[in-house]
C-alpha positions as YAML, in Angstrom:
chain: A
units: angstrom
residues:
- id: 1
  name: UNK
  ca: [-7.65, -21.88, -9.27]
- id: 2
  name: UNK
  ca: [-10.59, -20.86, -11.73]
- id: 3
  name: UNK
  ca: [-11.32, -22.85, -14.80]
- id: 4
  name: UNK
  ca: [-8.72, -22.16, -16.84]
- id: 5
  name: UNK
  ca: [-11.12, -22.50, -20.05]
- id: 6
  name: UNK
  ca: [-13.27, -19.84, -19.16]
- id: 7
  name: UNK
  ca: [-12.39, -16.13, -19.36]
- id: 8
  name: UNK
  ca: [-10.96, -14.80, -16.25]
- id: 9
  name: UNK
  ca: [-9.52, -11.59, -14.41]
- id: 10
  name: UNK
  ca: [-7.62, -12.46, -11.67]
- id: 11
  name: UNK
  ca: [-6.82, -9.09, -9.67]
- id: 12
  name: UNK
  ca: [-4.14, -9.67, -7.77]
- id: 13
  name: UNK
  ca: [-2.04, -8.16, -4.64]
- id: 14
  name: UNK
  ca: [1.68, -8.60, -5.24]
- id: 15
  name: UNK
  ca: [2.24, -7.15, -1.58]
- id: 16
  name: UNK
  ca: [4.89, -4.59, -0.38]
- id: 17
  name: UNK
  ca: [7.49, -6.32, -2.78]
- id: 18
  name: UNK
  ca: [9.19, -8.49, -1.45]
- id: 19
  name: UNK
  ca: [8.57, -11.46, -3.68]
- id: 20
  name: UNK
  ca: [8.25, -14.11, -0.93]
- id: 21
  name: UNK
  ca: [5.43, -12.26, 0.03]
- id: 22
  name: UNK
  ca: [3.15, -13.46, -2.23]
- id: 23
  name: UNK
  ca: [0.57, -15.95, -1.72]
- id: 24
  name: UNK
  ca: [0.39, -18.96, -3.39]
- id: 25
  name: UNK
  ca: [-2.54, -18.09, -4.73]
- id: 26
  name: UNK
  ca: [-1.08, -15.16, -6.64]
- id: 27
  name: UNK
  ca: [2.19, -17.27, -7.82]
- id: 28
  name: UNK
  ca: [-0.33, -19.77, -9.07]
- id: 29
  name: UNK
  ca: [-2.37, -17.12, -11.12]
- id: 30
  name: UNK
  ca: [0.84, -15.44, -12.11]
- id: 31
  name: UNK
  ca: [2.66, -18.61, -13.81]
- id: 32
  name: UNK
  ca: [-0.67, -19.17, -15.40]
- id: 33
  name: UNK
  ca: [-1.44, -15.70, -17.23]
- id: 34
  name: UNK
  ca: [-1.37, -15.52, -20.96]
- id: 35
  name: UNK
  ca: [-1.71, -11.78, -20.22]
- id: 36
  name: UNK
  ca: [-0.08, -9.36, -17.25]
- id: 37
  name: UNK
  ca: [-1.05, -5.91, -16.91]
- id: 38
  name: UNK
  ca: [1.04, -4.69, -14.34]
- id: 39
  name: UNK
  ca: [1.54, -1.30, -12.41]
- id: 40
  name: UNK
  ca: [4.69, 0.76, -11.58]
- id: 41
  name: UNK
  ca: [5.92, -0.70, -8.20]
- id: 42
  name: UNK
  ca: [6.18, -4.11, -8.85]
- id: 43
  name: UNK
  ca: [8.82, -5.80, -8.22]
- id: 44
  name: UNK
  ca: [10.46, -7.02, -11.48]
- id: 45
  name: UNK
  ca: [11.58, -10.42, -10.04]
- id: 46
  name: UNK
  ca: [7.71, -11.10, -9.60]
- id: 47
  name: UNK
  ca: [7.02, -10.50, -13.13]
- id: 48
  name: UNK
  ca: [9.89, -13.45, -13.95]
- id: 49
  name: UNK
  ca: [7.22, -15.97, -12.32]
- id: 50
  name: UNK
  ca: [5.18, -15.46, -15.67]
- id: 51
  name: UNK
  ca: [5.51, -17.94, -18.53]
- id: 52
  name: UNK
  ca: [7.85, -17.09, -21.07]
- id: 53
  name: UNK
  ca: [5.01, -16.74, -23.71]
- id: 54
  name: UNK
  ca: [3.17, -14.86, -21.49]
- id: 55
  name: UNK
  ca: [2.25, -10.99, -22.72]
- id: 56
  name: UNK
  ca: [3.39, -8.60, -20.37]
- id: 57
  name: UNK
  ca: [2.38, -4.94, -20.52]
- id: 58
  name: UNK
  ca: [2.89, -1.78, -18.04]
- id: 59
  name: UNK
  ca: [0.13, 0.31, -16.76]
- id: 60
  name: UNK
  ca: [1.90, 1.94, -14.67]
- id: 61
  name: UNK
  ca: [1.29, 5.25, -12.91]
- id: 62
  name: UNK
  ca: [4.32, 7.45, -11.57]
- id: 63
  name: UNK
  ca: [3.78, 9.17, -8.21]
- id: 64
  name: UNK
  ca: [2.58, 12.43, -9.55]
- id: 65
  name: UNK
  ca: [4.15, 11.63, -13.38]
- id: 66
  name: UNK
  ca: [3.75, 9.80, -16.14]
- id: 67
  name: UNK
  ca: [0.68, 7.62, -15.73]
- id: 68
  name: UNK
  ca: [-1.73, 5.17, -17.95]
- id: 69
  name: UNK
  ca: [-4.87, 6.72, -17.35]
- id: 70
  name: UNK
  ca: [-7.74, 4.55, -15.74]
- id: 71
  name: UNK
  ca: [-9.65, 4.65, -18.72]
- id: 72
  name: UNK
  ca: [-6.95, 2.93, -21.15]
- id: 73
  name: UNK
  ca: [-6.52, 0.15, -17.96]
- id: 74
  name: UNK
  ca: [-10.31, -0.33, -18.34]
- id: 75
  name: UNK
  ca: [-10.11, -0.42, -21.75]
- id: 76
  name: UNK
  ca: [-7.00, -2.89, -22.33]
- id: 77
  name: UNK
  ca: [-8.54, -5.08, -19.68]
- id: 78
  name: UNK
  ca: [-11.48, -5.60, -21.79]
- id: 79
  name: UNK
  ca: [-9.48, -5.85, -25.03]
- id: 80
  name: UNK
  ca: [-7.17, -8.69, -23.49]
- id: 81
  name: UNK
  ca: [-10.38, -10.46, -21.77]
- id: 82
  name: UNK
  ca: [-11.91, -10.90, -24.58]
- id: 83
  name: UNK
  ca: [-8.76, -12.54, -26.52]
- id: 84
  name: UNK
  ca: [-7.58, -15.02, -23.93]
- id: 85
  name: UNK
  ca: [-8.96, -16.70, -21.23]
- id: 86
  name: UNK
  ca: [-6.43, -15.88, -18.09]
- id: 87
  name: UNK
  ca: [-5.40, -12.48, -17.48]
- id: 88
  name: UNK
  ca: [-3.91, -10.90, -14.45]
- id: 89
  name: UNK
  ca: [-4.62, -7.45, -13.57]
- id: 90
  name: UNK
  ca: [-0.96, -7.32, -11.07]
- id: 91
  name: UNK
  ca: [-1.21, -4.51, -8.17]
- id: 92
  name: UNK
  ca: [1.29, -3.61, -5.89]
- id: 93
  name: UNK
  ca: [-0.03, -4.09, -1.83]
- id: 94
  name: UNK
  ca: [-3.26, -5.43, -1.88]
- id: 95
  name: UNK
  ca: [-5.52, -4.26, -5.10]
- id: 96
  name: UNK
  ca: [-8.48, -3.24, -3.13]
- id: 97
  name: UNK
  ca: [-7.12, -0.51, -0.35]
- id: 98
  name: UNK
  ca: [-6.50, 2.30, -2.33]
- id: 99
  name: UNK
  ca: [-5.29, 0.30, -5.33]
- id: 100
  name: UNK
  ca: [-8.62, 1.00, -7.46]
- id: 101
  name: UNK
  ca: [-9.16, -2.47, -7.88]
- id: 102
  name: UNK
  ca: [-12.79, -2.87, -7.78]
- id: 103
  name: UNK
  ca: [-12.99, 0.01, -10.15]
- id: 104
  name: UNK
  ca: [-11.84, -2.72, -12.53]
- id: 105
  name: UNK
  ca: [-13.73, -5.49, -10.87]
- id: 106
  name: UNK
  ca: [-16.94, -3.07, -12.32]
- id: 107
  name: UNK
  ca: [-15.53, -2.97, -15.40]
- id: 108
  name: UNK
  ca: [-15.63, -6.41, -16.16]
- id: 109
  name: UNK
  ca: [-18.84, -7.25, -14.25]
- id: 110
  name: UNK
  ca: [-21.80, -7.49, -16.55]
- id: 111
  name: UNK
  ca: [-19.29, -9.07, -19.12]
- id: 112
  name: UNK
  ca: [-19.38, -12.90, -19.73]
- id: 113
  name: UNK
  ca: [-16.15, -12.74, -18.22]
- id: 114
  name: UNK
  ca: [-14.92, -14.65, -14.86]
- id: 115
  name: UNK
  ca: [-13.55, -12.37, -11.89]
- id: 116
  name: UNK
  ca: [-10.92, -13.84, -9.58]
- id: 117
  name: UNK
  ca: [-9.93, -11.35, -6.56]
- id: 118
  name: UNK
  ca: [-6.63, -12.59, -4.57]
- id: 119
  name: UNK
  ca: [-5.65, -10.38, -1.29]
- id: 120
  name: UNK
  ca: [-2.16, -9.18, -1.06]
- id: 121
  name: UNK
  ca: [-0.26, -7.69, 1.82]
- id: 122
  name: UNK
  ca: [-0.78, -4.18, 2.02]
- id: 123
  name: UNK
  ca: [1.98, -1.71, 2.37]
- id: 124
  name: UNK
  ca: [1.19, -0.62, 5.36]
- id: 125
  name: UNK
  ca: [1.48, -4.35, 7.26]
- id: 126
  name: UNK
  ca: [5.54, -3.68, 6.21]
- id: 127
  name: UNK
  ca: [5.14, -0.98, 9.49]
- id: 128
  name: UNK
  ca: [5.64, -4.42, 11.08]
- id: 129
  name: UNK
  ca: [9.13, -5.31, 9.06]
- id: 130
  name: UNK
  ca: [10.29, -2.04, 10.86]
- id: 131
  name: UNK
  ca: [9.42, -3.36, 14.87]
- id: 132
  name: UNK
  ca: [6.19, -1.32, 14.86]
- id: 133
  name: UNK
  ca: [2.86, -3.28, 15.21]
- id: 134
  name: UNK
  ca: [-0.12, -1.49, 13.96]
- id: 135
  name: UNK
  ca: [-2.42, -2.37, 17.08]
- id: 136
  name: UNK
  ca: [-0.86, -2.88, 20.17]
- id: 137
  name: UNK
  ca: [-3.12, -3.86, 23.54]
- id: 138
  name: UNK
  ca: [-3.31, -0.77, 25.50]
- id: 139
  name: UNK
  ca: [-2.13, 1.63, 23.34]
- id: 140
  name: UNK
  ca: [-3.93, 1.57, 19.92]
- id: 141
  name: UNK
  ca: [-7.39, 0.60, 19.79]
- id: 142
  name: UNK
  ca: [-7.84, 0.31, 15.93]
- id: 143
  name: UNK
  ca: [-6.09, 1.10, 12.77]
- id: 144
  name: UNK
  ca: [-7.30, 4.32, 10.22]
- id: 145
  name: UNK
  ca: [-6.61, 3.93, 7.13]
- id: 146
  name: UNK
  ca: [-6.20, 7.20, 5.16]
- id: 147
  name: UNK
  ca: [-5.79, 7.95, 1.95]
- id: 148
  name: UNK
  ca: [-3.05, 11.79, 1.34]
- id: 149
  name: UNK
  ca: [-4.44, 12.67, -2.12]
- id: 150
  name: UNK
  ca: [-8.15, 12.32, -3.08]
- id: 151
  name: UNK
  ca: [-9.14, 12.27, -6.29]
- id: 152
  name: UNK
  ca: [-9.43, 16.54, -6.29]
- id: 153
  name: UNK
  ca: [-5.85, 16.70, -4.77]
- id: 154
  name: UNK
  ca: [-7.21, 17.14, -1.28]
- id: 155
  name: UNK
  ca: [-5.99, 15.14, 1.95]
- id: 156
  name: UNK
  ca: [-8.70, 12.73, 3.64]
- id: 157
  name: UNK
  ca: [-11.69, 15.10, 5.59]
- id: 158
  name: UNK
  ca: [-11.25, 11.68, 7.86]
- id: 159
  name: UNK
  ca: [-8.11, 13.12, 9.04]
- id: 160
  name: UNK
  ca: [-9.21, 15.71, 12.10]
- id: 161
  name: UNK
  ca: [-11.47, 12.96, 13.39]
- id: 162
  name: UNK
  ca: [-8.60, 9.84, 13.56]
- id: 163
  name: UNK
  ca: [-6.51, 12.57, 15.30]
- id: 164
  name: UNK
  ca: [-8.68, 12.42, 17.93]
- id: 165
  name: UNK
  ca: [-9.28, 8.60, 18.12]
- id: 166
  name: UNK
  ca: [-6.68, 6.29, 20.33]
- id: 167
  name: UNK
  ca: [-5.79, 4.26, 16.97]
- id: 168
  name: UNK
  ca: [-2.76, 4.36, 14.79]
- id: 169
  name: UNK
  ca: [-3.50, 6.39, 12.10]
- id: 170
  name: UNK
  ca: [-1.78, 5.00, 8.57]
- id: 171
  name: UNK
  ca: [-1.69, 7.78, 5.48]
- id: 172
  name: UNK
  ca: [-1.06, 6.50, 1.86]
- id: 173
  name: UNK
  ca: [-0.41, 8.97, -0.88]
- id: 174
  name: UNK
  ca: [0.67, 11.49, 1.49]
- id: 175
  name: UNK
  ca: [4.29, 12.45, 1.01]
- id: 176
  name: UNK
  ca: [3.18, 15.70, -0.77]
- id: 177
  name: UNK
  ca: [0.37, 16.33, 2.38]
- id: 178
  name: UNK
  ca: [3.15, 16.33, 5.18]
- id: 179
  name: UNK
  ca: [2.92, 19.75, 6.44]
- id: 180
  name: UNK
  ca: [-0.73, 19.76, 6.36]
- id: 181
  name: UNK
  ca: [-0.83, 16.26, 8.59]
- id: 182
  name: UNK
  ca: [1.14, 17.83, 10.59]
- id: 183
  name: UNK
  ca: [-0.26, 21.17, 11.11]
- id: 184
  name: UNK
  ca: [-3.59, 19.25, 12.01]
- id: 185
  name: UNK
  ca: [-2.04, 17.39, 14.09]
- id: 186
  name: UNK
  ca: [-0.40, 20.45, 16.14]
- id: 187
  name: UNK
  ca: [-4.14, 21.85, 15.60]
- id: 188
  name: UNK
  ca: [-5.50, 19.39, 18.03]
- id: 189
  name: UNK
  ca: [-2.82, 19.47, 20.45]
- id: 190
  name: UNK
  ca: [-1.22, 16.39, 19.33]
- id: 191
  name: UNK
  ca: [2.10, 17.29, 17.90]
- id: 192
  name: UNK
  ca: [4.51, 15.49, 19.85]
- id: 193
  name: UNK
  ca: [2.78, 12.34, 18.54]
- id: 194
  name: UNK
  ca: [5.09, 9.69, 17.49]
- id: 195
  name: UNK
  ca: [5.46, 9.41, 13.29]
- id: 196
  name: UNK
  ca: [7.20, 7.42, 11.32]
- id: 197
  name: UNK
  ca: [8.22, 7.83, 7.44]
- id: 198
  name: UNK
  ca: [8.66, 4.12, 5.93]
- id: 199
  name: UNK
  ca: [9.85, 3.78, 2.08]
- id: 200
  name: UNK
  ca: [9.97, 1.04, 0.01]
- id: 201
  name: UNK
  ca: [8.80, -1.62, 2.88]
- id: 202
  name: UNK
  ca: [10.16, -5.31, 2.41]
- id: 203
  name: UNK
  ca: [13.16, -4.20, 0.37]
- id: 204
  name: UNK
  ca: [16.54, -4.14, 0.58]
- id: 205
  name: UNK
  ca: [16.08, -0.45, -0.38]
- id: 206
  name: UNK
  ca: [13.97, 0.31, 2.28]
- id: 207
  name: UNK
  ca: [14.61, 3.57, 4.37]
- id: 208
  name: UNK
  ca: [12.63, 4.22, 7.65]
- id: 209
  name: UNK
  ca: [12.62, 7.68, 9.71]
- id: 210
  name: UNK
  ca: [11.21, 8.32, 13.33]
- id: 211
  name: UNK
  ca: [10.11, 11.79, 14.41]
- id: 212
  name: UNK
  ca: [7.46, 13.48, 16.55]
- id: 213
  name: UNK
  ca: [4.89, 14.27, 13.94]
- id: 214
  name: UNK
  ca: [5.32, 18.06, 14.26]
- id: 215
  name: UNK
  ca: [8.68, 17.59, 12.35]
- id: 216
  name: UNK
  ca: [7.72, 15.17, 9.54]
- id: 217
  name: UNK
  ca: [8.44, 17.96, 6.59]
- id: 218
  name: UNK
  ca: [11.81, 18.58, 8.50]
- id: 219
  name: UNK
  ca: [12.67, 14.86, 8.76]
- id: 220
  name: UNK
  ca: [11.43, 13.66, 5.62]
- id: 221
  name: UNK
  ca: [14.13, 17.20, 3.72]
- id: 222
  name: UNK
  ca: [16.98, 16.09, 6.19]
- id: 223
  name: UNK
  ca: [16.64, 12.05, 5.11]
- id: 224
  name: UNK
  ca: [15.36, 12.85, 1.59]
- id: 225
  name: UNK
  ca: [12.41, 10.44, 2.00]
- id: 226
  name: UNK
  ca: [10.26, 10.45, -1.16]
- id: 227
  name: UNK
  ca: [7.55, 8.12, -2.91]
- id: 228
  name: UNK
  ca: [6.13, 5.58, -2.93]
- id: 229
  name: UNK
  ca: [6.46, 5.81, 1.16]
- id: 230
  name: UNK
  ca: [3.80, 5.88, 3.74]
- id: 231
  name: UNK
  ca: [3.67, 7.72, 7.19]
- id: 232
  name: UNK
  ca: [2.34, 5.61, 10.41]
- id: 233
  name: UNK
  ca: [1.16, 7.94, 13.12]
- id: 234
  name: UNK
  ca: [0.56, 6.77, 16.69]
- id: 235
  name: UNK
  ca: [2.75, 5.88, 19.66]
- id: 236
  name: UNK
  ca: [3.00, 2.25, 18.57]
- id: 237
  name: UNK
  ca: [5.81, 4.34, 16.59]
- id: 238
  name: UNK
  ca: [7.73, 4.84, 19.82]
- id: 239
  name: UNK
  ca: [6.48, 1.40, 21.36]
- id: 240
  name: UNK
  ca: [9.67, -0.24, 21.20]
- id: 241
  name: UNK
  ca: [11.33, 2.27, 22.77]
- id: 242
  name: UNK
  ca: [8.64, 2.89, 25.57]
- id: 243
  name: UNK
  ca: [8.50, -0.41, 26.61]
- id: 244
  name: UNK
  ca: [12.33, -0.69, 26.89]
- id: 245
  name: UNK
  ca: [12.61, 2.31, 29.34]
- id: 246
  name: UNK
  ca: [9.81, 0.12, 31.04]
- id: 247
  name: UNK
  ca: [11.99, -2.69, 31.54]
- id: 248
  name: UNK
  ca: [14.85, -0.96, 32.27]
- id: 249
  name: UNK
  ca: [12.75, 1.13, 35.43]
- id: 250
  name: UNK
  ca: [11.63, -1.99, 36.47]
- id: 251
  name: UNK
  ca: [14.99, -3.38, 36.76]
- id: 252
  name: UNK
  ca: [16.08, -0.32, 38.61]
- id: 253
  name: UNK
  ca: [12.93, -0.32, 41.41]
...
């Protein structure tokens, strides 16, 4: 842990939501804040870890609602830094893949203020709490990242180029993009790619649909999958099942 006695901002990565997720190193910051600014999807048994004197306020931002704008984070950051001496900036998944962390991280840096970054487990590791690995050896050289809504509204330019790439391709923020992931991916011949739709990951509520990636508007009407979700694209999707019928022709021969 920092010196408690000097003025810190601990960012920190709550994970997917599952509370036992966290590290220790977030509990420990956590039970220590005098002040928590936290966002929309965490879970509320996390924010229970705080100290009962602690001040907790919501930041949150609403898929595509209601929403603190960054600004008044920046702002109330600064505000709160400069009364107490431990606050804790508290992001869902891990604060510095697409969670604008180091947006705060510069807002704080030329400040006589402390700045603590702690990792979290990002959403799209719970792909693994559903059976499918992001990498596999031989059938997904690398991982892509992507993010579904840019800051003008528009889905990652990345996009055409991990189509064509052996990786798994991960989208954030993209629930509201489906039809034009898919079209692109029909574009480049690669429609019958496996996809998967996973919702609230490391929940009890979580909800987890399997289609080729052609169909992902179809799927995602037919199970009403909505936000916050992400979609995993790649046949490490269907590895489970390809490696069974493996087995099972193996057996046969």
């Amino acid at each position: 842990m920092e010196n408690l006695k000097q003025k810190t901002l601990f960012i920190v990565g709550s994970g997917p939501g599952d509370p036992e997720l966290l590290t220790i190193k977030a509990y420990k910051a956590i039970k220590n804040a005098q002040v928590l600014l936290y966002d929309n999807l965490i879970n509320r048994e996390i924010l229970q870890i705080a100290d009962k004197n602690c001040k907790i306020h919501y930041v949150g931002k609403h898929p595509y609602g209601k929403y603190v704008p960054q600004q008044d984070i920046n702002e109330l950051i600064l505000y709160y830094c400069s009364k107490f001496e431990r606050v804790v900036r508290l992001k869902g998944g891990d604060p510095y893949l697409f969670g604008r962390g180091f947006e705060e991280w510069l807002t704080v840096q030329h400040r006589s203020i402390n700045i603590s970054y702690i990792p979290g487990i990002s959403s799209m590791q719970g792909a693994g709490l559903n059976d499918i690995p992001l990498t596999h050896r031989g059938v997904s050289e690398g991982v892509w990242a992507l993010t579904g809504m840019k800051k003008d509204g528009t889905l990652s330019a990345d996009l055409p180029l991990a189509v064509q790439s052996r990786s798994t391709v991960v989208i954030y923020m993209g629930m509201r993009k489906l039809d034009e992931i898919a079209r692109t991916y029909v574009l480049y011949g690669k429609g019958e790619t496996p996809a998967a739709i996973i919702q609230h990951a490391s929940l009890p509520q979580q909800k987890q649909v399997c289609c080729k990636v052609k169909d992902l508007v179809m799927i995602s009407k037919v199970h009403n999958m909505g936000h916050p979700a992400i979609i995993v694209i790649g046949a490490v999707v269907d590895l489970q099942h390809t490696l069974a019928v493996a087995a099972e022709q193996r057996h046969i021969i």
